[in-house]
N, C-alpha and C positions, 0 to 999 in steps of 0.2 A: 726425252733423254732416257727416262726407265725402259722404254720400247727399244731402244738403242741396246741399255745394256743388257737388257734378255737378250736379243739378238748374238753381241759378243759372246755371251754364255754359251749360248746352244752353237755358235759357229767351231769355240774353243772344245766344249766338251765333246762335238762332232768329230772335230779333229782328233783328240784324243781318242775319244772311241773308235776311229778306224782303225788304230794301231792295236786296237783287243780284238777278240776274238767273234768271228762271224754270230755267233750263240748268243753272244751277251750284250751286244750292241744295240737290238733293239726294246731290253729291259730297261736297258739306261735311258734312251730317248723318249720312252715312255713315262720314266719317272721325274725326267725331269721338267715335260709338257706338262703332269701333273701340277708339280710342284706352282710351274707359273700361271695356270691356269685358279687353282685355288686363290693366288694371289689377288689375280684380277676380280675374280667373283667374288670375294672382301668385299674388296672399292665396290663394288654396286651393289653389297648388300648394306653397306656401313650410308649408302645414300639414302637407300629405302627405306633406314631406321631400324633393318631387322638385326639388331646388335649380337642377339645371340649365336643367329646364323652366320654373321660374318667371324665371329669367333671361331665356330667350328672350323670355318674354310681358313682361318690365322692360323690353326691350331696345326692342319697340315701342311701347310707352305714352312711352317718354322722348323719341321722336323729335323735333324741336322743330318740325316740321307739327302737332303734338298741340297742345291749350292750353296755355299755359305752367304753370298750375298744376298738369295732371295730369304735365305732361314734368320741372316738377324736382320732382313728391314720386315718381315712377318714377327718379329718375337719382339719387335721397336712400337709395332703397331699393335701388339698384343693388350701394352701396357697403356696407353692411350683410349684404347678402344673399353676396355676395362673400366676407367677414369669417368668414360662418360654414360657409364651404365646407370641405369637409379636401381636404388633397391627403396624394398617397399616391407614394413613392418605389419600385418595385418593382426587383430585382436576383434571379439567378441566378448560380448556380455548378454545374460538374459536381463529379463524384465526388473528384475530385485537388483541388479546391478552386479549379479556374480558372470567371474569370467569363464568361459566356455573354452573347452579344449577340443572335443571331439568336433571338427567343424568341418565339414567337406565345402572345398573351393573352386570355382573354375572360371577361369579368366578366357573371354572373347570364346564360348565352347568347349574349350578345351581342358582336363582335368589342370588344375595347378598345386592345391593341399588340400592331403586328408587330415591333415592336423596344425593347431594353430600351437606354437610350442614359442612363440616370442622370434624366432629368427629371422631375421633378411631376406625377404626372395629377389631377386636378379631379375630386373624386368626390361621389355622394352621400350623404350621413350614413346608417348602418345597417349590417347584416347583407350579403354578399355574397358570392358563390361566384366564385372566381378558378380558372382552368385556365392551364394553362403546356403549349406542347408545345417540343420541340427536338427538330429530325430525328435520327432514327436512336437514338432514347431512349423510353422509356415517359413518358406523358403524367402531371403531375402532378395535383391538385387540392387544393385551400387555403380554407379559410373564415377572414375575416375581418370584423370589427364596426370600422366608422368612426364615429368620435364629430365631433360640429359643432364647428368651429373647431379641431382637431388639425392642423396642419400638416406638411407636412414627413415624416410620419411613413416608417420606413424599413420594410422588409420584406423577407428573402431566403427562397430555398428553394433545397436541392439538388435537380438533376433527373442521374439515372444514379445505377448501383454504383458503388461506391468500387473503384479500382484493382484488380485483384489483387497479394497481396502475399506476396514473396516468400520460400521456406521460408529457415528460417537454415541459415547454414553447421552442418553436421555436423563435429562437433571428434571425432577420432579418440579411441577409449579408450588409457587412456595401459597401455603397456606394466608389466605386473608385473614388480615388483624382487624377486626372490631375497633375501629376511632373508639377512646376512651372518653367519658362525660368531659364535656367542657365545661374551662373554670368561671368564664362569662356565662351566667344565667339569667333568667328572664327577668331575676328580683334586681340583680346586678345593674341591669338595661335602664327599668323603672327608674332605679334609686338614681343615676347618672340623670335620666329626663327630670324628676326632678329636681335635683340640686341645680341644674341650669337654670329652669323654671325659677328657684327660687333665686338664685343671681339676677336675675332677670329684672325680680318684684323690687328686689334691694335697690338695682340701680335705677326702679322709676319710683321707688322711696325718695332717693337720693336728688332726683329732678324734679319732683312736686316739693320735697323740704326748700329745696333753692328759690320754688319761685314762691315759697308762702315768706320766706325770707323777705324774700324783693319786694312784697307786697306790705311787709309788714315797713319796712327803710319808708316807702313812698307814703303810705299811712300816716306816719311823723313827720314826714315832711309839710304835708294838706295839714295836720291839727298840731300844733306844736304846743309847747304848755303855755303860751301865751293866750291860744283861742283856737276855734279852725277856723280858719280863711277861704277855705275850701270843702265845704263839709261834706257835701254828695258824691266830691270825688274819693272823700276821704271814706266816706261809708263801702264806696263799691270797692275802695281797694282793701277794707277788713272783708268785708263778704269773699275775694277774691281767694284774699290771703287764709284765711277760714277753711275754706274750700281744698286749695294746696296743700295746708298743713294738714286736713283730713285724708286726702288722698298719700300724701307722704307717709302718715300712720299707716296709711292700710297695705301699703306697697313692702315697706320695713317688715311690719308683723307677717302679713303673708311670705315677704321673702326669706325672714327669719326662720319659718317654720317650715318652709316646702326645705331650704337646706338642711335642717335638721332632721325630716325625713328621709332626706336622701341618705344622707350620710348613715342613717340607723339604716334603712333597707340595705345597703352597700356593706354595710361590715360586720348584718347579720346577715347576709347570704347563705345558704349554706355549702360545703363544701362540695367537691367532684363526687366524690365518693355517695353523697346524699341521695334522696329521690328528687329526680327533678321536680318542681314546681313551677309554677304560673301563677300569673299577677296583674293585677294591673292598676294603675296610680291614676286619680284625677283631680282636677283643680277645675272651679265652678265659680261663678261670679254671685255674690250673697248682697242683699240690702236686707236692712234694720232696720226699726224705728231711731237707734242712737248712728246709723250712717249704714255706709257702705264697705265692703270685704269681699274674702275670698275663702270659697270651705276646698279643703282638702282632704280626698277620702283614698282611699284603696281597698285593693282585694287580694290574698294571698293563696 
């Protein structure tokens, strides 16, 4: 249908033109093949993607020396073609993160910006290889895909190392503190071993008194004040009971005194502050001619 109406055009404008003058007729046939020709080579640049080139070729089919019919469906097409252009915001920074202004750009080869100033560039939809130099830094390189009608779109790159960054402060190791004397000392240890010890002697005081007891009950039972009835058992149960109640003495009196030593070594210790000292507590098994015991001695 649009082949049709170029046709009508140039058959009408034909016509008209023979009625001018031999001179000027073939200005006009020229201009107006022009005009339809840019048209067409649009449409298959606007296929190929190259949006800005089919602009250029919109830009002269619209001129209004063209026919009026091919100049506003070229100035219809203008605004469309326009629409689905992307634009692309480009930004740099260095290594510290400040933004760079002097930056030279070239997209797919070819020069694009010598300056990054925040504006828009007008690109063609696709694939494209972006390069970035800034003096006195390694040159970067970027690939990025533009889609039609994306606008606006932002994009940064760092160009340079990041800073060097500085060693941390070195915190000095902290001086060793000399453990302070301890308030458990060696007489401290002793005085505990024996106060156990002497616990110890008390409660085998406490189970020889029980059985010189028991022996003394069964004693009375064998010889009661009536007579003994049983004399030899009655004899071996004082002998037994004799026996017990002397061990019971000797268990109490030892027990009695190894805790009363303890407790003295215990709460004269001397304090932290003191010179240390050393000791040491013993307990020995004694016979007499009046029985048996126990000696308790130390060293300090």
């Amino acid at each position: 249908m649009r082949r049709m109406r170029r046709r009508v055009i140039l058959v009408v404008l034909g016509a008209t033109l023979g009625t001018s003058t031999l001179f000027c007729a073939p200005v006009a046939r020229a201009d107006v093949t022009a005009c339809i020709a840019s048209s067409e080579q649009a449409l298959t640049l606007r296929k190929q993607g190259k949006l800005h080139d089919a602009l250029k070729q919109l830009a002269q089919c619209s001129d209004p020396s063209c026919p009026s019919e091919v100049s506003a469906d070229c100035t219809q097409r203008i605004a469309g073609l326009s629409a689905a252009m992307p634009t692309l915001i480009l930004a740099a920074k260095d290594g510290a993160g400040n933004d760079l202004f002097d930056v030279t750009v070239t997209m797919d080869g070819l020069p694009l910006a010598q300056k990054l100033d925040g504006s828009p560039l007008s690109l063609d939809p696709g694939e494209h290889a972006f390069h970035f130099e800034v003096t006195g830094q390694p040159p970067l390189d970027k690939q990025l895909v533009l889609r039609e009608g994306e606008k606006d779109r932002r994009e940064s790159v760092v160009i340079g190392p990041p800073p060097p960054v500085a060693p941390p402060a070195t915190t000095p190791a902290p001086t060793p503190v000399a453990p302070g004397p301890s308030w458990w000392t060696t007489q401290r240890t002793l005085a505990v071993i024996g106060g156990g010890v002497g616990v110890v002697g008390l409660g085998i005081g406490a189970i020889f008194g029980g059985l010189a007891m028991s022996d003394q009950s069964q004693e009375k039972t064998n010889c009661s004040a009536g007579g003994c009835g049983n004399r030899p058992q009655a004899v071996a149960d004082y002998n037994t009971g004799s026996s017990n109640a002397t061990a019971s003495t000797v268990g109490f009196i030892a027990g009695g005194v190894l805790l009363a030593a303890g407790a003295v070594l215990f709460f004269t210790a001397p304090s932290p502050s003191a010179a240390p000292t050393t000791g040491r507590l013993y307990l020995a098994p004694s016979t007499t001619a009046g029985g048996a015991g126990f000696v308790l001695g130390g060293e300090l």
